[in-house]
C-alpha positions, 0 to 999 in steps of 0.5 A: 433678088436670087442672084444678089443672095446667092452672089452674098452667100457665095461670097464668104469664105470656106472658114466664115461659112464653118463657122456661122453654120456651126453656131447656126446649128448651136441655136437650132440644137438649143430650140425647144422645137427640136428637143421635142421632136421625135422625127425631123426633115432637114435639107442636105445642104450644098454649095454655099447654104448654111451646112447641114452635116452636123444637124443631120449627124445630131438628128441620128445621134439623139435617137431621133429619126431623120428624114431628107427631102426628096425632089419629085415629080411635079415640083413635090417633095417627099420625106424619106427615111434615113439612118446616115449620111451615107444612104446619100446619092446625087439626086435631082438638081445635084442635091444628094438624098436617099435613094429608095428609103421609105417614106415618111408622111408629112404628118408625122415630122415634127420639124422641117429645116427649111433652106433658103438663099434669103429670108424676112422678119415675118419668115418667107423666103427666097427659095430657088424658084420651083416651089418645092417646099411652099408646096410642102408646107402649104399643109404641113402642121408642125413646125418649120424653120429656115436656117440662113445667114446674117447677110441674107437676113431682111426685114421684108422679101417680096412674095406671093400669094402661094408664099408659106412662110416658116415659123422661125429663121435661124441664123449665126446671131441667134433665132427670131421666132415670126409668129 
């Protein structure tokens, strides 16, 4: 199934992909999940995941403050700190993130944006195997959304037990809220 996703994801074009993350981003900017939020953690996109660039830029314009996800060890994340995309290196897997930026504890993120190579209805998703982030949010309280395209947007994805999924998809059609 994660091959499949990502041979869909791949698939589109350098133009498809601007454009569907553009209004990807549109229709996150316009949740009430993050107007509120003071403090959001958001993935740093990379190869053909919906970009992130302009969420990461909107989070640091509105004043609100931004945090990236951190790889470590043990398949953990942690929240770290940033005041622009430039405090971003290459960091494990190739993803950039932050090197040495101070931590931010879980319970003080109001939104964490979620990747995905695919996810359902009811908000679970095909992650990249290492369970990072059904670790993270496996305690987390605020609220989570995954941000996707239309094409790897199903009605039910296989899961398991250790599965959390999050509480609304974003993708180029608009937001789908899963309870």
């Amino acid at each position: 199934m994660r091959e499949a996703l990502k041979k869909l994801r791949d698939g589109l074009s350098g133009a498809e992909l601007a454009e569907k993350s553009e209004k990807i981003a549109g229709f996150l900017f316009g949740t009430e999940a993050f107007r509120r939020a003071k403090t959001v953690m958001t993935y740093v996109s990379f190869g053909s995941e919906p970009r992130t660039d302009a969420v990461l830029d909107m989070i640091l314009k509105s004043g609100k403050t931004a945090a990236v996800p951190v790889c470590e060890k043990g398949f953990n994340l942690t929240a770290r700190a940033i005041s622009s995309a430039a405090d971003l290196s290459p960091g494990a897997y190739g993803i950039p993130e932050p090197n040495g930026a101070p931590i931010i504890e879980k319970n003080k993120i109001d939104l964490v944006i979620v990747p995905g190579l695919g996810f359902d209805k009811n908000g679970f998703r095909i992650g990249y195997g290492k369970g990072y982030y059904d670790r993270f949010l496996s305690d987390f309280r605020g609220i989570s959304a995954g941000l996707c395209f239309d094409v790897c947007f199903s009605d039910a994805i296989a899961r398991g037990d250790h599965d959390i999924p999050v509480k609304m998809v974003i993708t180029e059609s608009g937001v789908r809220f899963t309870g």
